[in-house]
C-alpha positions in Angstrom: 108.0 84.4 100.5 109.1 85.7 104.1 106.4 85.3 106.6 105.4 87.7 109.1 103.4 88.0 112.2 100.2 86.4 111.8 101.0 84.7 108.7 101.5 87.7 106.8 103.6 88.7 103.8 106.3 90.9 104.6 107.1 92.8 101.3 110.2 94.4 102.6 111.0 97.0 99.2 111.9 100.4 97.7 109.6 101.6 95.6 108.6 105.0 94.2 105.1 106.1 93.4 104.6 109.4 90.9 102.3 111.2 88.5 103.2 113.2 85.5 103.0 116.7 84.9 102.8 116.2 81.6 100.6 113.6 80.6 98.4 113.0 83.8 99.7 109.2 83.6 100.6 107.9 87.0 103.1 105.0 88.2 104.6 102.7 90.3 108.0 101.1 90.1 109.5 98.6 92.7 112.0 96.1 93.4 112.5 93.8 96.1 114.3 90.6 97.4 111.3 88.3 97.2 109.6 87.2 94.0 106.7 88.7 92.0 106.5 92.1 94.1 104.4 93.2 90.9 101.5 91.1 91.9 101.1 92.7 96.0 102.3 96.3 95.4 102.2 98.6 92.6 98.3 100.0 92.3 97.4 102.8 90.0 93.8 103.9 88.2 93.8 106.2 85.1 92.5 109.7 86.0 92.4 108.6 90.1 96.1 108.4 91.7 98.7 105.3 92.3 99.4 103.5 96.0 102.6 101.6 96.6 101.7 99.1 99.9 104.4 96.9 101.6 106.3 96.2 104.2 103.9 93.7 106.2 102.3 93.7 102.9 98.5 94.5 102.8 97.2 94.5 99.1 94.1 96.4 100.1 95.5 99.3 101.1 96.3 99.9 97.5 93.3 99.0 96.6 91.4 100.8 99.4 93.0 103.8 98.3 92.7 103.9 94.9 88.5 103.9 96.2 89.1 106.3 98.2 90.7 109.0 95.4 88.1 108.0 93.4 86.0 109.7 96.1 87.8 113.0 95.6 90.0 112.3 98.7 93.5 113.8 98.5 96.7 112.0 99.4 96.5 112.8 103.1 93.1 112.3 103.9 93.5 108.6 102.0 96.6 108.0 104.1 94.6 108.9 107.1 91.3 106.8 106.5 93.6 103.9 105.8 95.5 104.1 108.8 91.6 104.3 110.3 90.6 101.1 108.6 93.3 98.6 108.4 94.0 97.0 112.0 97.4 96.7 112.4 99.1 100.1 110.9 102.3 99.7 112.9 103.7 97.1 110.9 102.6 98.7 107.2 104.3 100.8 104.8 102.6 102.9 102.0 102.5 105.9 99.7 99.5 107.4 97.7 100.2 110.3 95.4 96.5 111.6 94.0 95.3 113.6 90.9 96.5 116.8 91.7 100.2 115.8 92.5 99.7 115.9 96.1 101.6 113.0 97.8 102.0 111.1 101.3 103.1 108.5 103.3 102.8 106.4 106.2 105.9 104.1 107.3 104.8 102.2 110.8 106.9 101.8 113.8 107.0 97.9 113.2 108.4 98.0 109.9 111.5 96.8 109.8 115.4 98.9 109.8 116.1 101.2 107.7 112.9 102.1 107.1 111.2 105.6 106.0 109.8 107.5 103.0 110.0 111.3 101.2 107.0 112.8 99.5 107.0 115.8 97.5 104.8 117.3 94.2 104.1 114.2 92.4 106.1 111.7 93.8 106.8 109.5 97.0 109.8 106.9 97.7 109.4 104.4 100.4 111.2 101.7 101.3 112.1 99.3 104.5 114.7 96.9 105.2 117.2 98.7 103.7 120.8 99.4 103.5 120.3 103.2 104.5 118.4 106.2 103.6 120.6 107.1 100.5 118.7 104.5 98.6 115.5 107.1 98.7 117.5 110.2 98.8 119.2 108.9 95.4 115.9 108.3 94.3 114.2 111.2 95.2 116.9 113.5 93.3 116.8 110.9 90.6 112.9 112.1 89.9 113.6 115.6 90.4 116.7 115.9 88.6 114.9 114.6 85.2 113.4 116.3 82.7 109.5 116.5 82.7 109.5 115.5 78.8 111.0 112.4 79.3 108.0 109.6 79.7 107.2 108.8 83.2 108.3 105.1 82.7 111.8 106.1 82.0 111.5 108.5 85.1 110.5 105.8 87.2 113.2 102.9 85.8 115.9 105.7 86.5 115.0 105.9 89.9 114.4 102.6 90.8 118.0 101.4 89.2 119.9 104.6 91.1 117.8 103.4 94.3 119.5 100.1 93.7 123.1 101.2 93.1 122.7 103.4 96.5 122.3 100.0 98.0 118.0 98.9 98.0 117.1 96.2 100.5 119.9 95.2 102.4 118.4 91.3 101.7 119.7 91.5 98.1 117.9 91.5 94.9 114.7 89.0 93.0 111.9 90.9 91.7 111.0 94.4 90.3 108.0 95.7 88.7 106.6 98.6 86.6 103.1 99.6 86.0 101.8 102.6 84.1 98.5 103.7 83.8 97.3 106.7 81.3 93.7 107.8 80.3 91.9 103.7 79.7 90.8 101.5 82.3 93.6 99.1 81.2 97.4 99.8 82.2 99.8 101.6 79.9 102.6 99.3 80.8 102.5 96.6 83.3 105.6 95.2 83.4 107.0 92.6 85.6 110.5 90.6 86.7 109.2 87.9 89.0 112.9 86.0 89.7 115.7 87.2 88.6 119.8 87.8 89.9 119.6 91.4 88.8 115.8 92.4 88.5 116.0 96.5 88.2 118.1 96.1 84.8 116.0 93.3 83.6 113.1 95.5 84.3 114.8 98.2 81.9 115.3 95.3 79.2 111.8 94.3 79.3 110.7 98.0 78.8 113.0 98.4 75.6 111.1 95.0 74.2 107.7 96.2 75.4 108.5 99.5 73.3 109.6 98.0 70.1 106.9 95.2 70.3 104.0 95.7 72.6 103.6 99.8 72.5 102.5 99.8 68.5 100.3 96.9 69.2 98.6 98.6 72.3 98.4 102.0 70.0 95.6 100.9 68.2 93.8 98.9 70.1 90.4 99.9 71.8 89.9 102.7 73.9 86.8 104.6 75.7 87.1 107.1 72.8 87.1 104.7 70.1 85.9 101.4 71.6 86.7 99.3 68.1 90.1 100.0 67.8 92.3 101.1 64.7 92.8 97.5 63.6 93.7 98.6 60.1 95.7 95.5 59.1 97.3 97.3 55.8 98.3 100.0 57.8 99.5 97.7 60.8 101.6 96.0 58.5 102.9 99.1 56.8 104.1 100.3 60.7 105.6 96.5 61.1 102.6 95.8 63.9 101.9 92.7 61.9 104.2 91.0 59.6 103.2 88.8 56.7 
């Protein structure tokens, strides 16, 4: 991991943070050049919002924030209370997008070149230490160029991998995550590429496993409305969950 001032983590990323239209699901997708970026900076709560936080990384920002929506704070006022409570704001980077599709950002002044974000209804890209700012223009059109049926997973992979071929972090490539949250407590997707040579399309490859073999299993298993699950093994089996 890089080190930064005062022993911190500097997360130095593109990442985009969205909610659907559709669904109500929110996300996070991310890649960066140091490993496991899925364990520092993708937060999101079912019904609440999603944070990205990096740059001199500070993982409870995101978690701050997801508090603070839970509050019935909107984007900007959650931007703004964390900028109040966190003690060094000049060196952070984050984006909060809330329930009602309202997004914003805060990139600070010690966050390293090219750095800066774009917010609009339901999204926000941010990155630093990157090539240029085409990587968030390409994925700011790359969100609102696709089509609100298509899951927001899919939404978020295209943007992330376009983000990448506009150039990403100027550092090179290792890590990319994708987490998903819908209506449980528990994620939709949470989906991770720790070290890898060319982590955005790995990311993509994971997804396309997690669909085939993970997204049946998770379809029957517990939720707030039906707490014991639909473990029906004849049925299970009939769908191919479990095989004989």
């Amino acid at each position: 991991m890089v080190k930064g001032a005062r022993g911190m983590v500097k997360l130095n990323t593109f990442s985009i943070t969205a909610r659907c239209e559709r669904t109500g699901q929110f996300g996070v997708a991310v890649s960066t050049a140091v490993p496991a970026v899925g364990m520092l900076c993708p937060f999101a709560r079912a019904g609440v919002g999603a944070v990205a936080t990096q740059s001199f990384v500070n993982p409870y920002l995101g978690i701050w924030g997801l508090d603070l929506l839970s509050e019935g704070k909107t984007a900007e006022e959650a931007v703004n209370a964390l900028l109040e409570r966190d003690p060094d704001p000049a060196k952070r980077q984050f984006a909060v997008v809330d329930g009602q599709g309202n997004a914003a950002a805060h990139t600070g002044e010690e966050s390293d070149t090219w750095r800066g974000h774009l917010t609009g209804k339901n999204f926000a890209v941010a990155g630093n230490m990157l090539v240029g700012e085409e990587t968030l223009q390409a994925m700011k059109e790359s969100f609102q160029g696709s089509e609100e049926g298509t899951p927001l997973a899919e939404r978020l992979l295209s943007a992330l991998q376009v983000g990448q071929d506009a150039g990403g972090d100027k550092r090179g490539r290792q890590s990319a995550a994708l987490l998903v949250v819908e209506k449980e407590d528990y994620p939709l997707l949470d989906l991770r590429v720790d070290d890898h040579a060319d982590p955005v399309p790995e990311l993509r490859r994971i997804y396309g496993v997690a669909q085939e073999d993970l997204l049946p299993l998770t379809s029957v298993m517990p939720t707030k409305e039906n707490p014991a699950g639909s473990y029906d093994l004849k049925e299970m089996r009939a769908k191919g969950i479990l095989q004989d």
